[in-house]
N, CA, C and O atoms as CSV, one atom per row, in Angstrom:
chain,resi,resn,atom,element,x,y,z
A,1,UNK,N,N,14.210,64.678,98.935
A,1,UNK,CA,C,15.606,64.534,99.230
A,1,UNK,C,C,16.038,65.710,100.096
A,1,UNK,O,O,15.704,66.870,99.854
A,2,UNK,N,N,16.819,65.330,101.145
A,2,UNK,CA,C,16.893,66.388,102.463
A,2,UNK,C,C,18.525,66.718,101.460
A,2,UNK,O,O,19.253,65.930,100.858
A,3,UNK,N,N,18.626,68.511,101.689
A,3,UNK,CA,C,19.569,69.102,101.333
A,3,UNK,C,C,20.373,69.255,102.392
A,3,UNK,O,O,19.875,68.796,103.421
A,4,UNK,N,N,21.553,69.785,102.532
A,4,UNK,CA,C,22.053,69.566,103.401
A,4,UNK,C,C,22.374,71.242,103.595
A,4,UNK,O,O,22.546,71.984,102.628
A,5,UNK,N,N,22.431,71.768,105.233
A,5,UNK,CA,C,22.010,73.057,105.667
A,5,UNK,C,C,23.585,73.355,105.486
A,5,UNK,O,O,24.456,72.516,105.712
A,6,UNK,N,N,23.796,74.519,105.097
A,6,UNK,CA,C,25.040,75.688,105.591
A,6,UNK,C,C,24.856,77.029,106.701
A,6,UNK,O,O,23.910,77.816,106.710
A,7,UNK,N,N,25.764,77.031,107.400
A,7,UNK,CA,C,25.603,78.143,108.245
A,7,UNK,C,C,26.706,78.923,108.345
A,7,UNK,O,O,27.678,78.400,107.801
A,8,UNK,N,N,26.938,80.069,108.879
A,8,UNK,CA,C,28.253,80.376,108.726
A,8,UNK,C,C,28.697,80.470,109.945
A,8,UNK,O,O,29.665,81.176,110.230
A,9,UNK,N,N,27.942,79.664,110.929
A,9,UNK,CA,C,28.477,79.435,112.399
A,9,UNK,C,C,29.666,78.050,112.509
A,9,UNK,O,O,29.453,76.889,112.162
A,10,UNK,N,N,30.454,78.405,112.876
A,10,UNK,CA,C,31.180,76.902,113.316
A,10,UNK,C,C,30.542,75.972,113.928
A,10,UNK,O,O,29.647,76.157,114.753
A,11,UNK,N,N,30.926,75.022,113.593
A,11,UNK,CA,C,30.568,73.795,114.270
A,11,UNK,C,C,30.689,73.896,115.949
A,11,UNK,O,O,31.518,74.636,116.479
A,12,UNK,N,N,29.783,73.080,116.692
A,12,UNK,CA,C,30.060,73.277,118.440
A,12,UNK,C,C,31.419,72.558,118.826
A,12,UNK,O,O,31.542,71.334,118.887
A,13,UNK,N,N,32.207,73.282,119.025
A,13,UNK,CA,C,33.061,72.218,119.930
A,13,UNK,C,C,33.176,72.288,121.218
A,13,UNK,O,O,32.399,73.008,121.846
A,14,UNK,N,N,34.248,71.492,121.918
A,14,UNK,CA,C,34.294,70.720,123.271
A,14,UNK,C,C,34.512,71.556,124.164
A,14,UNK,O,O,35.420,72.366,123.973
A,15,UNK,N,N,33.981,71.589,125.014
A,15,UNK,CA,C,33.565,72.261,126.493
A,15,UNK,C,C,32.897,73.158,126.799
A,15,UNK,O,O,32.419,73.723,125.815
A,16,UNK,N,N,32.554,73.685,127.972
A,16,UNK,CA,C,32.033,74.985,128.204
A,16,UNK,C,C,32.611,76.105,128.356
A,16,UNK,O,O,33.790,76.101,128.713
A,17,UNK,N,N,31.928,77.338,128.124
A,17,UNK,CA,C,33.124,78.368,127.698
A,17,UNK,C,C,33.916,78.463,128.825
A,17,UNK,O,O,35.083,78.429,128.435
A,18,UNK,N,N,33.857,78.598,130.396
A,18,UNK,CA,C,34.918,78.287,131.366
A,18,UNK,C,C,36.291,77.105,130.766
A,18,UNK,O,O,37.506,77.306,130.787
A,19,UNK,N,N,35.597,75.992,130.311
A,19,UNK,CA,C,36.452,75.634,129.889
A,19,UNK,C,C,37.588,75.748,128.877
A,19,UNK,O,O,38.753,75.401,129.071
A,20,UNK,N,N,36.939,76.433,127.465
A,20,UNK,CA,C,37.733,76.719,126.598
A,20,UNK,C,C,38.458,77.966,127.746
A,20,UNK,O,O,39.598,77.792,128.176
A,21,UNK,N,N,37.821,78.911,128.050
A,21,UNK,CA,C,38.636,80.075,128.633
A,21,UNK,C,C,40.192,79.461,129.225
A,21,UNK,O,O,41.291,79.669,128.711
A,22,UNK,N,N,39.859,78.574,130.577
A,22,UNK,CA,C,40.900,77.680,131.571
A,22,UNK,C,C,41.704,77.036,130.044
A,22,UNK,O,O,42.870,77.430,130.052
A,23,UNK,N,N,41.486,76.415,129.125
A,23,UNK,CA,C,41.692,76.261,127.994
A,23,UNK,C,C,43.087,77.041,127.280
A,23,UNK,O,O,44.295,76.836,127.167
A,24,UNK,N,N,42.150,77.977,126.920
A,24,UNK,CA,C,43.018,79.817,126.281
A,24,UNK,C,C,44.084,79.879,126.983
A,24,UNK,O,O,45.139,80.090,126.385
A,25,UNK,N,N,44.093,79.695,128.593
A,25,UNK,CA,C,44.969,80.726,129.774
A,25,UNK,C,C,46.038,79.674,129.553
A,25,UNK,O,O,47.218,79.996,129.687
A,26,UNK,N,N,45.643,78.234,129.170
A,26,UNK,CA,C,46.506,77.189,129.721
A,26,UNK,C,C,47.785,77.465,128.788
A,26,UNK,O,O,48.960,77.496,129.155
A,27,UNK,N,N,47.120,77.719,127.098
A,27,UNK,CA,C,48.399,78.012,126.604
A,27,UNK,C,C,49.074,79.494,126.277
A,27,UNK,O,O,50.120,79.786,125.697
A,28,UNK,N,N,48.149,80.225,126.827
A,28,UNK,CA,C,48.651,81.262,126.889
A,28,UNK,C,C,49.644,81.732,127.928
A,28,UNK,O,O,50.493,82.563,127.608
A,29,UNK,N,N,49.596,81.345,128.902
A,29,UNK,CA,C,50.485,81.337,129.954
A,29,UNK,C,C,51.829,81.815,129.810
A,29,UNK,O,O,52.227,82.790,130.447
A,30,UNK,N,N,52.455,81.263,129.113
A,30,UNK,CA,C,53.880,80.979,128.392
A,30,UNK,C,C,54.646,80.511,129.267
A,30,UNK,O,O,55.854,80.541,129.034
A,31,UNK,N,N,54.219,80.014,130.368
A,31,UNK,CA,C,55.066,79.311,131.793
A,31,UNK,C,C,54.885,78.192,132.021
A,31,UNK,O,O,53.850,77.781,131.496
A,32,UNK,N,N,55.436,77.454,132.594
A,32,UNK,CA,C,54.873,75.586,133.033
A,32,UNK,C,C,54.060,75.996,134.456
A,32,UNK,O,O,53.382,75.051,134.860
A,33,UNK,N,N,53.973,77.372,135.416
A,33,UNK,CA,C,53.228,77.322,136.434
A,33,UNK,C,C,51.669,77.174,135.717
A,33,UNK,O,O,50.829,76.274,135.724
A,34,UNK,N,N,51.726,78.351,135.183
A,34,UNK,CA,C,49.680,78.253,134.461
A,34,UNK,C,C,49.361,77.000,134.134
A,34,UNK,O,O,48.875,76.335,135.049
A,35,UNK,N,N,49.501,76.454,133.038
A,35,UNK,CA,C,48.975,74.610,132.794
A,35,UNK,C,C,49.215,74.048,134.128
A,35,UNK,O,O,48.184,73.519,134.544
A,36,UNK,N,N,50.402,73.951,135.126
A,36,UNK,CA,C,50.183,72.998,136.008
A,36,UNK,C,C,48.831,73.685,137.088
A,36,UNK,O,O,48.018,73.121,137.822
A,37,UNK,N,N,48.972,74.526,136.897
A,37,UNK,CA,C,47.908,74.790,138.261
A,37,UNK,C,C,46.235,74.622,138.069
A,37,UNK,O,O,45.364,74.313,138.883
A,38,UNK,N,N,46.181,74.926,136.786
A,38,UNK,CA,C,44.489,74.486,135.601
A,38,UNK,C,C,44.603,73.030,135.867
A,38,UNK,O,O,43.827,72.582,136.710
A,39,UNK,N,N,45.713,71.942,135.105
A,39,UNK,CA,C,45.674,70.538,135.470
A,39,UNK,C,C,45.394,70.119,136.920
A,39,UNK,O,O,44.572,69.231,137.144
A,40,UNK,N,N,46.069,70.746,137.929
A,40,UNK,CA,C,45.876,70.353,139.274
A,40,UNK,C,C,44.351,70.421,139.866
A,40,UNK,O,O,43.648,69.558,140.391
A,41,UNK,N,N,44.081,72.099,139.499
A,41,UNK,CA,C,42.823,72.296,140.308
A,41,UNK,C,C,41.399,72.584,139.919
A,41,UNK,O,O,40.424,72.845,140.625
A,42,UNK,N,N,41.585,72.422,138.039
A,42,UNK,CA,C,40.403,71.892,137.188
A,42,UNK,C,C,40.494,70.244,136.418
A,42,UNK,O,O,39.563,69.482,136.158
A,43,UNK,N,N,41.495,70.121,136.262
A,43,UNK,CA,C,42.070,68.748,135.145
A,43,UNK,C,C,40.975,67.920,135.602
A,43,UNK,O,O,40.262,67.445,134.719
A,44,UNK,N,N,40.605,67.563,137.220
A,44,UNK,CA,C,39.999,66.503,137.250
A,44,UNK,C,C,38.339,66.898,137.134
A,44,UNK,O,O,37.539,66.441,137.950
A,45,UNK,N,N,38.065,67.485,136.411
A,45,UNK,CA,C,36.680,67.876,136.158
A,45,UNK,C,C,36.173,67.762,134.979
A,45,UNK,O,O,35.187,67.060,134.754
A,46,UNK,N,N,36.867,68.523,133.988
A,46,UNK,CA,C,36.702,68.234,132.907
A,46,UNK,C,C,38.268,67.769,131.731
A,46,UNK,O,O,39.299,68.442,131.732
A,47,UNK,N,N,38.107,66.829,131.069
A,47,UNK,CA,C,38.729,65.238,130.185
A,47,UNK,C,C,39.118,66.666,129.106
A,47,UNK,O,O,40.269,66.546,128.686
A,48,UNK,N,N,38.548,67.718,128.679
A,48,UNK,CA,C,38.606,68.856,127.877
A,48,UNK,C,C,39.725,69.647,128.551
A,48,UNK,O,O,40.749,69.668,127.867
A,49,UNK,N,N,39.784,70.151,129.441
A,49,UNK,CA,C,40.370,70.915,130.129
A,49,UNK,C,C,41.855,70.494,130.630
A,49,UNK,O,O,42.739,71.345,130.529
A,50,UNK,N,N,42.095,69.516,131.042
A,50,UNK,CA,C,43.110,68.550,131.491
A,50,UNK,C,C,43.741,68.124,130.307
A,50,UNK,O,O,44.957,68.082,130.490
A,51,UNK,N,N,43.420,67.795,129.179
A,51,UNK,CA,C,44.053,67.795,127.704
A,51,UNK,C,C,44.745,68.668,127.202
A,51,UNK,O,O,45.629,68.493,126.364
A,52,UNK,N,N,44.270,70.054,127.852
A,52,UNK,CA,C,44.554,71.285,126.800
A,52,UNK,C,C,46.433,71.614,127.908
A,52,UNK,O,O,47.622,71.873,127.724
A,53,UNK,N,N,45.313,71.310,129.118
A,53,UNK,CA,C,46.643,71.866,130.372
A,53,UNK,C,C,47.958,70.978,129.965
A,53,UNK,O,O,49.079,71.463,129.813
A,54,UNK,N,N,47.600,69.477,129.802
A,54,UNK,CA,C,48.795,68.686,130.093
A,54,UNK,C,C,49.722,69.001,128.652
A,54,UNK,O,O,50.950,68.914,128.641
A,55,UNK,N,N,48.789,69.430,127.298
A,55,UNK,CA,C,49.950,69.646,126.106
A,55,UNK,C,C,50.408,70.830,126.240
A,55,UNK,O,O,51.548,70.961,125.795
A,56,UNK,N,N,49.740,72.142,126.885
A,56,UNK,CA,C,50.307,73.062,126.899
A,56,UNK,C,C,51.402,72.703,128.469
A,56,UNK,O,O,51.957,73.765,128.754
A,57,UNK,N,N,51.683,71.943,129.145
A,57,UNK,CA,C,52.833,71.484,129.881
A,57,UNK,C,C,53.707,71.251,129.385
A,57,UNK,O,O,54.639,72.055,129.381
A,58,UNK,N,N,53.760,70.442,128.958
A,58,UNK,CA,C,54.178,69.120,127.896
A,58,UNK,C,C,55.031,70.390,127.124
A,58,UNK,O,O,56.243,70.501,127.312
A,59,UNK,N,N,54.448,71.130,126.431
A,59,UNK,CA,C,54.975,71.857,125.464
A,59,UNK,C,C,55.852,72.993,125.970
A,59,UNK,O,O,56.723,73.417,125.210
A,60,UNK,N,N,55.695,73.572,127.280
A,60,UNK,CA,C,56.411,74.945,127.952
A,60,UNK,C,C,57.822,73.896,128.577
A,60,UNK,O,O,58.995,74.260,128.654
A,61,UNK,N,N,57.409,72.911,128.858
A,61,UNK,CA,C,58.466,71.684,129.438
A,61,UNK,C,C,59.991,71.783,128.567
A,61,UNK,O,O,61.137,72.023,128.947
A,62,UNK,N,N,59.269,71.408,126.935
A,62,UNK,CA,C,59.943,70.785,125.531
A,62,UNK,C,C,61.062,72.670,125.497
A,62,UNK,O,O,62.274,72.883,125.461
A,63,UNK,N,N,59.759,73.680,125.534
A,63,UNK,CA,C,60.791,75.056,125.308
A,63,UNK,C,C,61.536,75.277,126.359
A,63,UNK,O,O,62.601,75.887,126.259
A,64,UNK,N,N,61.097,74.832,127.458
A,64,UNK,CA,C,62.117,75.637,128.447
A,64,UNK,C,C,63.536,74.588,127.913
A,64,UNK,O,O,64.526,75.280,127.675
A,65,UNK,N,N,63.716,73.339,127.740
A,65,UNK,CA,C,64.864,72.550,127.552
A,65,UNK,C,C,65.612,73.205,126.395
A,65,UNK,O,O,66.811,73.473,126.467
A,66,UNK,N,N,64.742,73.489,125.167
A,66,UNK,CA,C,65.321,74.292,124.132
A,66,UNK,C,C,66.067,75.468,124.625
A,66,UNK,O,O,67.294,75.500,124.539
A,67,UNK,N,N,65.459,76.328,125.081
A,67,UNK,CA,C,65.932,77.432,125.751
A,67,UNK,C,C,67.484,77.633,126.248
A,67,UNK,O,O,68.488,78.301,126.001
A,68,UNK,N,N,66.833,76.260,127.406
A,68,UNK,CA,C,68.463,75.899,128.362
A,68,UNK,C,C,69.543,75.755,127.052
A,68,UNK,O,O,70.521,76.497,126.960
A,69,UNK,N,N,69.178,74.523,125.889
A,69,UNK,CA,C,70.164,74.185,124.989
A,69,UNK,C,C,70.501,75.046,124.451
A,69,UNK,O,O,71.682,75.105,124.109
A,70,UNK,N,N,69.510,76.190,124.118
A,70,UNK,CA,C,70.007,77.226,123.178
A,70,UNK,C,C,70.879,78.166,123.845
A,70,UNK,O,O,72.028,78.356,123.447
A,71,UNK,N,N,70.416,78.724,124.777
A,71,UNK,CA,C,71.395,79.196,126.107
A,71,UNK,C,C,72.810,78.832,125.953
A,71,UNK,O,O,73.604,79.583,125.386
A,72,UNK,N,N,73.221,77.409,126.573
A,72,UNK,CA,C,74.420,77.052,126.810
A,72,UNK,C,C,75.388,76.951,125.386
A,72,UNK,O,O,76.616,77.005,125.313
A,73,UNK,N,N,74.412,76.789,124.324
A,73,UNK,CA,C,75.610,77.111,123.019
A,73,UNK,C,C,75.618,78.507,122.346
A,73,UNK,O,O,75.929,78.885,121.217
A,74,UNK,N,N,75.278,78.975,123.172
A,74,UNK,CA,C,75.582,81.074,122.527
A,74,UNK,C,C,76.590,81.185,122.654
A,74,UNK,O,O,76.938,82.314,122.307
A,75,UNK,N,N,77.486,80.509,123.046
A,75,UNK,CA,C,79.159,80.638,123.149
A,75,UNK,C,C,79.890,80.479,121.398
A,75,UNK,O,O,80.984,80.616,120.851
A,76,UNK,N,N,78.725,80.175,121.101
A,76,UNK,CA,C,78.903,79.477,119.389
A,76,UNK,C,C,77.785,80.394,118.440
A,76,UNK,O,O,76.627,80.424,118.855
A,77,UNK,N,N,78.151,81.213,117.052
A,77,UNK,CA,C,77.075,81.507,116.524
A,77,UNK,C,C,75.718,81.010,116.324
A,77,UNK,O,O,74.764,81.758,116.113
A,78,UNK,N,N,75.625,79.426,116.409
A,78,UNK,CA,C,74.314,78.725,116.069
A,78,UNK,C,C,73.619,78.986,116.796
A,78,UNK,O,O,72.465,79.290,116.493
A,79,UNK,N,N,74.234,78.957,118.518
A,79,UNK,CA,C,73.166,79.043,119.485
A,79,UNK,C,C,72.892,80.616,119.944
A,79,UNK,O,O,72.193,80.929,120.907
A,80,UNK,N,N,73.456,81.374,119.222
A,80,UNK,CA,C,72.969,83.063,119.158
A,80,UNK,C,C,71.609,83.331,117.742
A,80,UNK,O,O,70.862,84.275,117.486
A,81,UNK,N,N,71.782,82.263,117.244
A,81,UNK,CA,C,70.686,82.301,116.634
A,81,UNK,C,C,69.522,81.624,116.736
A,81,UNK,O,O,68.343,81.849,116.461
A,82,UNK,N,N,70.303,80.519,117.313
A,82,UNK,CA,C,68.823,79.188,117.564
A,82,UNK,C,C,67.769,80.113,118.664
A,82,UNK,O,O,66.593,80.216,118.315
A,83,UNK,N,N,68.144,80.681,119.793
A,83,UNK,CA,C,67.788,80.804,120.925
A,83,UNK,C,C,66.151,82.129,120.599
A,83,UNK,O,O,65.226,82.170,121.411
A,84,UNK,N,N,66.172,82.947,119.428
A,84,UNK,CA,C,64.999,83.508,119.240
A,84,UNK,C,C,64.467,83.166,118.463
A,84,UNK,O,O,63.510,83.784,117.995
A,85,UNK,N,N,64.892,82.032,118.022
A,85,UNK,CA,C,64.117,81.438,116.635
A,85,UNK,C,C,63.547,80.574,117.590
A,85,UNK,O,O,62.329,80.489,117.439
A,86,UNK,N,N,64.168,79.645,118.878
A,86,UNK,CA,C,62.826,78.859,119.648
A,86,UNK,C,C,61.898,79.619,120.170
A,86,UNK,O,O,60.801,79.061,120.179
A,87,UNK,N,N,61.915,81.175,120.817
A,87,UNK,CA,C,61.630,81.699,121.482
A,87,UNK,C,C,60.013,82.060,120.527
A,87,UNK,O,O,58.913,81.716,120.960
A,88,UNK,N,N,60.219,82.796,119.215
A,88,UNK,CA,C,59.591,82.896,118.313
A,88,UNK,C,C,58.659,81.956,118.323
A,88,UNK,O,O,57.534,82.222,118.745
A,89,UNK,N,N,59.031,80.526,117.789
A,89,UNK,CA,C,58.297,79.435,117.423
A,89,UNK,C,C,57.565,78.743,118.966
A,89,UNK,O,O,56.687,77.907,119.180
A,90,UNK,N,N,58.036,79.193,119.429
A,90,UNK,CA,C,57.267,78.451,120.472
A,90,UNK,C,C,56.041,79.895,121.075
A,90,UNK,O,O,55.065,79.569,121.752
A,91,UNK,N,N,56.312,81.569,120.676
A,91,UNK,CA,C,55.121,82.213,120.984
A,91,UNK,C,C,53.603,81.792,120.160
A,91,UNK,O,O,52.454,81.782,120.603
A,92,UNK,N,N,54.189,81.427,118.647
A,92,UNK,CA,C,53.509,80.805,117.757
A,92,UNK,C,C,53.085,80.038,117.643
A,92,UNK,O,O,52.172,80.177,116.829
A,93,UNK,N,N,53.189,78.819,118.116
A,93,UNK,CA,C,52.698,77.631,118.357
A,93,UNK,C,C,51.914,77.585,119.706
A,93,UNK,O,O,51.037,76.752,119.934
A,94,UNK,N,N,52.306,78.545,120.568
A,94,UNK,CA,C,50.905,78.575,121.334
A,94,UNK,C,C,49.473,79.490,121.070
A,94,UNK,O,O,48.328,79.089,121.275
A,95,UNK,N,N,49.824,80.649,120.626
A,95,UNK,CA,C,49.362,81.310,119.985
A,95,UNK,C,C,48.285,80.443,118.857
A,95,UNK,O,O,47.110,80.805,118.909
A,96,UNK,N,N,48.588,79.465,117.978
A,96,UNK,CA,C,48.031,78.796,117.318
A,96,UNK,C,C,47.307,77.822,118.334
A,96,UNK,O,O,46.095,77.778,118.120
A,97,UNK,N,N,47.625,77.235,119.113
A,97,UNK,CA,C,47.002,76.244,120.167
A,97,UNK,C,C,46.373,77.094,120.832
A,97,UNK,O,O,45.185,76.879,120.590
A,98,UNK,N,N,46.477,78.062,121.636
A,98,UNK,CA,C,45.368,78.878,121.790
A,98,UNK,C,C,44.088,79.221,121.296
A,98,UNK,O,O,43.059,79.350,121.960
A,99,UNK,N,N,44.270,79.393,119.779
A,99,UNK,CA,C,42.981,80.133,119.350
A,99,UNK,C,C,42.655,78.327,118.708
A,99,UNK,O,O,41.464,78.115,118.478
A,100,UNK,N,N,43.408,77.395,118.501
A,100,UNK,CA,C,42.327,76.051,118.362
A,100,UNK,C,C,41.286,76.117,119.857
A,100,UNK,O,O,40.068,76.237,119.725
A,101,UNK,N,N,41.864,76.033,121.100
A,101,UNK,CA,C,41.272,75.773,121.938
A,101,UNK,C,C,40.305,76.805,122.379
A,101,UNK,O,O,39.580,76.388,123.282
A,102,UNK,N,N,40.080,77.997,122.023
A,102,UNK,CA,C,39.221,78.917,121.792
A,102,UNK,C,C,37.709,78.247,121.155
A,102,UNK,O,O,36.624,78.421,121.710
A,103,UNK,N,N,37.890,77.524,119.990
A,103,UNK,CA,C,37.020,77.173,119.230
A,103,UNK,C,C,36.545,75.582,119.628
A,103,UNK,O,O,35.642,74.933,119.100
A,104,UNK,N,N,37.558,75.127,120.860
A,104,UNK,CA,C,36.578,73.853,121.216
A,104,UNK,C,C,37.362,72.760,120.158
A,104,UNK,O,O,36.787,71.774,119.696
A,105,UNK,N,N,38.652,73.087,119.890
A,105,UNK,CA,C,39.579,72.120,119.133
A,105,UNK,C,C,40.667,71.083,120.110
A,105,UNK,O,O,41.421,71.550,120.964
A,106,UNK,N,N,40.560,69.610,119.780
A,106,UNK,CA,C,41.414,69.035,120.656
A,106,UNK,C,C,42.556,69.271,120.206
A,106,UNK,O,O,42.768,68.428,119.334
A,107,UNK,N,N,43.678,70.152,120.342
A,107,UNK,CA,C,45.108,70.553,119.792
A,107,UNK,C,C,46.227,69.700,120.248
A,107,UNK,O,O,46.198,69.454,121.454
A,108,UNK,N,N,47.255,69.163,119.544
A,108,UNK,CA,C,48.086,68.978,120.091
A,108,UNK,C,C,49.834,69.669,119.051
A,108,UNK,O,O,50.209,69.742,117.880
A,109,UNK,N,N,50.350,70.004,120.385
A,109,UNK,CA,C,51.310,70.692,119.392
A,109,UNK,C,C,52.224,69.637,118.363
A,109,UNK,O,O,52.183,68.408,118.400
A,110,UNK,N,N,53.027,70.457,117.471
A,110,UNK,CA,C,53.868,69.977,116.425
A,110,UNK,C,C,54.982,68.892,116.636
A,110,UNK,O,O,55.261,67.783,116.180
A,111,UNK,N,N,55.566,69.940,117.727
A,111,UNK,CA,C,56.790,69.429,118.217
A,111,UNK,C,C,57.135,69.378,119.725
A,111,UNK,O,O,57.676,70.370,120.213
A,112,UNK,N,N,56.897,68.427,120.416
A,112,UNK,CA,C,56.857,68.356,121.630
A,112,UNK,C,C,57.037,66.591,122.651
A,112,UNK,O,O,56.358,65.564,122.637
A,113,UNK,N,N,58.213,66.979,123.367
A,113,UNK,CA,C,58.473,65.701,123.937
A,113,UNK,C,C,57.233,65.528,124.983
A,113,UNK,O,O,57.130,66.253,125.973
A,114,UNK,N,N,56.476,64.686,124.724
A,114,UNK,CA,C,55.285,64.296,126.072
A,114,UNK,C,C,56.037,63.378,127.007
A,114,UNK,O,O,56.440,62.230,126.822
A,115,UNK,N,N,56.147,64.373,128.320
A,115,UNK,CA,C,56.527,63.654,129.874
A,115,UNK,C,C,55.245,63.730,129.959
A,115,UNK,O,O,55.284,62.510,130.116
A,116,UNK,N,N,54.187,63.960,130.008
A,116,UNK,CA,C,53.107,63.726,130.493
A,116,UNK,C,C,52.016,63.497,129.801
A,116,UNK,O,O,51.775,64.217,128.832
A,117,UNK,N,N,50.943,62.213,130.241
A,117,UNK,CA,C,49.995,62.215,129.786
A,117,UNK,C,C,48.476,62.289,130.482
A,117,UNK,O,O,47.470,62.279,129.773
């Protein structure tokens, strides 16, 4: 009876390390320029790479709108508070999508309107 092996290596995941790297940058960025320019001038190479770019789009897209919303109601206590609590949650949530895509994880964020697929 075959036992079954443990290692304390992770499992392989998806792409090559260029890719996870283009990957890393996409959501690390914290801008909609970085993902669009990885999607534009790697996306069509690798199905890995173009995934990571278009949610980390997708997702700098969803904060910058928060931002704007949170912005225009600082005239009001809520939006003096909303506005670093998105700011926060959205360093964090890439930050977390980052280090998935580090490890070769298909990530997609929590909360995020997809204009793009």
């Amino acid at each position: 009876m075959n036992e079954p092996s443990f290692s304390s290596a992770p499992p392989p995941g998806h792409g090559t390390g260029s890719d996870r790297a283009l990957a890393v940058a996409s959501h690390l960025g914290l801008s909609i320029a970085v993902p669009l320019v990885v999607v534009l001038s790697r996306g069509h190479r690798s199905a890995y790479v173009c995934h990571q770019a278009v949610e980390a789009l997708n997702f700098q897209i969803t904060v910058m709108l928060a931002v704007l919303a949170s912005s225009l109601a600082a005239v009001v206590p809520v939006g003096i508070v909303a506005l670093p609590l998105v700011l926060a949650a959205a360093i964090g949530f890439a930050v977390q999508a980052a280090r998935a895509a580090g490890r070769g994880a298909w990530h997609r964020y929590p909360v995020t309107v997809r204009f793009l697929s």
